[in-house]
C-alpha positions, -999 to +999 in steps of 0.1 A: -166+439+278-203+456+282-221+442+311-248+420+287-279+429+317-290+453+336-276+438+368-260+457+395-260+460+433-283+485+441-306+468+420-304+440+442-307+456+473-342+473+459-349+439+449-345+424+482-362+449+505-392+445+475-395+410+479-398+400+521-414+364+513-419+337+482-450+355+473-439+390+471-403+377+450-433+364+427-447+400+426-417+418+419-409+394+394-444+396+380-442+430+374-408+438+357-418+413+332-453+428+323-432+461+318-409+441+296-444+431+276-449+394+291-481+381+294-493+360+324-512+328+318-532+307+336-527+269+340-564+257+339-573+278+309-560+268+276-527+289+262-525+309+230-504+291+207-490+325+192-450+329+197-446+353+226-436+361+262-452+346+292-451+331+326-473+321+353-475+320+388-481+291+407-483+301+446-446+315+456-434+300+424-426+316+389-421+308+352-413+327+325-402+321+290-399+335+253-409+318+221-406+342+200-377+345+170-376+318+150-406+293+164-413+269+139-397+241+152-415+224+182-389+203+192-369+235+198-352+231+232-348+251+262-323+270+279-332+270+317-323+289+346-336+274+378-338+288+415-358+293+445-378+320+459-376+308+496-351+319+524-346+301+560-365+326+586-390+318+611-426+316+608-458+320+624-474+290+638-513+280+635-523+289+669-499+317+674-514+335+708-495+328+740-482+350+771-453+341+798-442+358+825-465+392+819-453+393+784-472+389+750-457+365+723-460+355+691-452+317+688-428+314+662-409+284+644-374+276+621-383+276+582-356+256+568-321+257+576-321+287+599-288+301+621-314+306+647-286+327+667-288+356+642-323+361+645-322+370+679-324+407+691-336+420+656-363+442+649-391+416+630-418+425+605-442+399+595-454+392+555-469+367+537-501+356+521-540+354+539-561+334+522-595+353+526-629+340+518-647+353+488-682+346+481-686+308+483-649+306+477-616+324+487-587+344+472-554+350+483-542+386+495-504+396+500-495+410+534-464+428+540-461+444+577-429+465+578-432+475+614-410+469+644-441+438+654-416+414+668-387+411+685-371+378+697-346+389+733-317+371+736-304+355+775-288+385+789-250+373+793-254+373+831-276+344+828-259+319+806-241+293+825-209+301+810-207+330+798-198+319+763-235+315+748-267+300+749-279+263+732-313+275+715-343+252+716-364+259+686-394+251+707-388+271+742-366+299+733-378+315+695-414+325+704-417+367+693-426+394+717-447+419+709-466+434+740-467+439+776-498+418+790-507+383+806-529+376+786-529+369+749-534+390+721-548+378+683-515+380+662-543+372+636-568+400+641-532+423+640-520+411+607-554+409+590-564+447+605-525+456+587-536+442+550-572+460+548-597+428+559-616+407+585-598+386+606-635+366+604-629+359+566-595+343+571-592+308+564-554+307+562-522+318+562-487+316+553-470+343+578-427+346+585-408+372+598-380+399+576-358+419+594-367+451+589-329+466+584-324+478+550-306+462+523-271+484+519-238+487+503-212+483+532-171+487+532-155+517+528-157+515+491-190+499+490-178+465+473-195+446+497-234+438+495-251+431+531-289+420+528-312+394+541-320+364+516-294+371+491-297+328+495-312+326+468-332+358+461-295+370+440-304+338+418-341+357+414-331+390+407-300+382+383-321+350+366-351+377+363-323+401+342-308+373+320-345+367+310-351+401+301-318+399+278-326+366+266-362+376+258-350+408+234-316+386+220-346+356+209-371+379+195-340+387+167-319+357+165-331+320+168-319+299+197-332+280+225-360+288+242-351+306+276-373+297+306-369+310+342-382+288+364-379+303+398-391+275+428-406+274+465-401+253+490-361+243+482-355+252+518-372+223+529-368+194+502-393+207+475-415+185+480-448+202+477-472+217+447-448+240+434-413+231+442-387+216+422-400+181+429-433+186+416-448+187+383-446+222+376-417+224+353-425+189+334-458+206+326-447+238+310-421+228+291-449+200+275-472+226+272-447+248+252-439+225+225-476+211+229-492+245+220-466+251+188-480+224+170-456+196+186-468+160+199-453+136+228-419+130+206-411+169+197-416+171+232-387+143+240-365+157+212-368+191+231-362+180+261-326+158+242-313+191+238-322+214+265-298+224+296-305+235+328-284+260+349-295+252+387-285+287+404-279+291+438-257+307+461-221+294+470-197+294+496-170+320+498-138+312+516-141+328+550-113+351+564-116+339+602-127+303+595-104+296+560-095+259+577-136+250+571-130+251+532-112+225+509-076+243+504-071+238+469-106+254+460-103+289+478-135+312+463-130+345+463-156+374+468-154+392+436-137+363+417-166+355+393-195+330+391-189+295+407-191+263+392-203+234+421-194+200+418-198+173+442-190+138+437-215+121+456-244+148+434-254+168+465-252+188+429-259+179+396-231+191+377-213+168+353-185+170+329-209+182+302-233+204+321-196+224+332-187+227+296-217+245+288-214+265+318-179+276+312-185+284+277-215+311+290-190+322+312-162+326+285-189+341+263-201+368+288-161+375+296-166+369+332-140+345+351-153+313+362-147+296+401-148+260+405-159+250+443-158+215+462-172+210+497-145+200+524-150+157+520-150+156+557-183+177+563-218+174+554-224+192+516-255+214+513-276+203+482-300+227+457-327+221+430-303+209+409-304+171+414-339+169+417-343+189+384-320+167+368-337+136+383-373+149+372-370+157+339-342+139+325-322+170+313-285+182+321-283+201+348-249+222+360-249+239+396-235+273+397-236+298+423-224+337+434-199+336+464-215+349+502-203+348+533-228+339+562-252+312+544-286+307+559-285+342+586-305+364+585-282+389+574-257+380+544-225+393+524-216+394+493-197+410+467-211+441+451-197+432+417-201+395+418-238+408+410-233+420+373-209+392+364-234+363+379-262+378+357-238+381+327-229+348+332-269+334+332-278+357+303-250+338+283-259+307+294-298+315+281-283+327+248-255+303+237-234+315+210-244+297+182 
């Protein structure tokens, strides 16, 4: 069967190396669906109530939708795929300045969920946003520095007690050095000289570190994909393509309404402005139905028959560590889209959220996974319970299979890429 999107792994690796924090995924986003004729919006002004294609950008959070086709029903519901634009890494503290022992650091700290030994020994660029003052206010300006700034040593072997490795202290041992010198140097002054303005009108910042390796196809054949962030920036770029398919497949059949809600934050327990636990989805989809002529219950009817696909990465059997998985749910690289279910909702997926699921899969002709955690270690968790939580609406966790969750190098299979976005575009477009 035709691949239904424009997914593929090259793609993704452009994607990636594109998109270095939350704000520039936003970006990138933003601007392959103004080529695809979206329109952004703003949230404090009032919306057109025109079918169409929009979205809107809330910080380093994005969402996008089509009501165009068939639009005059206001109760129609939604198709959603969810996911977040945020990846474990370490970031750049308030008062970042410091020198030890004649060098020049940056102090640095742990974003999420990092595997702070794969950070070590990696050449670090810096990006982010600057808040700048403007006039008797302040705007925000993206700031992407991808130049060998950083670089956090690792314990030369000869000093490790045992020989086998070093126990990292995320406060002692992670700080970034970038310069020869007792005494400190303005990170600050460095960063804000890099994106074009005066350290002076800087009133903050959001700052993390990328490694600055490219994004590449690896193996002999090139089946493998090995990037930084593909937790959960392959949910970003293969949600962004099922979007674009959805948008053209609405505008000449009716269906559901496909929305891509793409979340900060998720790293970290979303709870802030614009993650998943905040208001931010609630309020578009009332807004949708509000501004095509619905009221309070079209609204509720909408929301009766409207699904949400939470998509984030999942856990591929490993090779040299098979024993950590649950044997009679091996995921294979390559093997298709995974369906993740946990009993005590770490995910959200229920009976009927994996029907609807499997059916996209079956509809897209891509083979479907099922994963459970080991019972005897701690399960990760997504957006997907707190989306279901929120607004009420059934929610299925699915995935694409990865080796080395939460480095800062992953791997993944090259064509697990087209089949995960096949996958999502069915799932926005259900066969009707």
């Amino acid at each position: 069967m035709p691949s239904m999107t424009q997914a593929d792994a090259p793609g993704l690796c452009n994607f990636v190396d594109m998109s270095p924090s939350p704000f520039h995924v936003c970006a990138t986003v933003a601007a392959a669906l103004n080529d695809a004729g979206f329109t952004e919006l703003d949230e404090s002004q009032r919306w057109p109530s025109e079918a169409g294609r929009y979205f809107l950008v809330r910080g380093g959070s994005l969402v996008a939708w089509s009501t165009e086709g068939d639009d005059t029903d206001p109760a129609r519901p939604f198709r959603i795929v969810g996911g977040h634009t945020d990846s474990p890494n370490l970031r750049v503290k308030q008062h970042p300045d410091l020198a030890s022992a004649g060098w020049r650091l940056v102090g640095l700290e742990p974003y999420g969920g990092a595997w702070l030994n794969s950070w070590l020994d990696r050449d670090l660029g810096v990006s982010g946003r600057l808040t700048v003052r403007s006039g008797s206010g302040s705007t925000d300006v993206l700031v992407r520095v991808d130049l060998p700034v950083l670089r956090v040593p690792q314990l030369a072997i000869h000093l490790s007690e045992d020989r086998k490795g070093v126990q990292l202290d995320p406060q002692r041992h992670l700080n970034g050095v970038w310069g020869i010198g007792s005494e400190p140097r303005s990170f600050l002054a460095y960063v804000a000289g890099q994106a074009g303005v005066d350290a002076r009108d800087v009133l903050g910042w959001e700052l993390m570190t990328h490694d600055l390796a490219p994004s590449s196809l690896v193996g002999a054949d090139g089946e493998l994909v090995s990037a930084p962030r593909l937790d959960n920036q392959v949910t970003c770029y293969t949600g962004l393509q099922a979007m674009l398919h959805a948008a053209d497949h609405v505008a000449a059949h009716a269906g559901p309404v496909p929305l891509l809600a793409l979340f900060d934050h998720e790293e970290v327990g979303s709870m802030s402005d614009r993650g998943a636990f905040s208001d931010l989805l609630t309020t578009v989809l009332e807004r949708i139905a509000l501004v095509r002529g619905g009221g309070r219950e079209d609204y509720l009817r909408a929301l009766a028959g409207s699904v949400v696909a939470s998509g984030d990465m999942a856990h591929a059997t490993h090779p040299n560590y098979a024993d950590r998985h649950e044997p009679a749910h091996r995921i294979l690289v390559g093997g298709g889209p995974v369906l993740k279910v946990n009993q005590n909702l770490r995910y959200a997926t229920d009976a009927a959220g994996a029907a609807a699921f499997a059916l996209a899969c079956e509809q897209a002709g891509v083979p479907l996974q099922r994963y459970v955690h080991r019972a005897d270690l701690p399960c990760g968790s997504t957006i997907g319970p707190i989306t279901a939580s929120r607004t009420g609406l059934t929610t299925v966790d699915v995935g694409a299979p990865q080796l080395a969750m939460h480095s800062a190098r992953e791997l993944m299979g090259a064509a697990d890429v087209a089949s995960y976005a096949d996958a999502l575009a069915a799932f926005l477009t259900p066969a009707v």
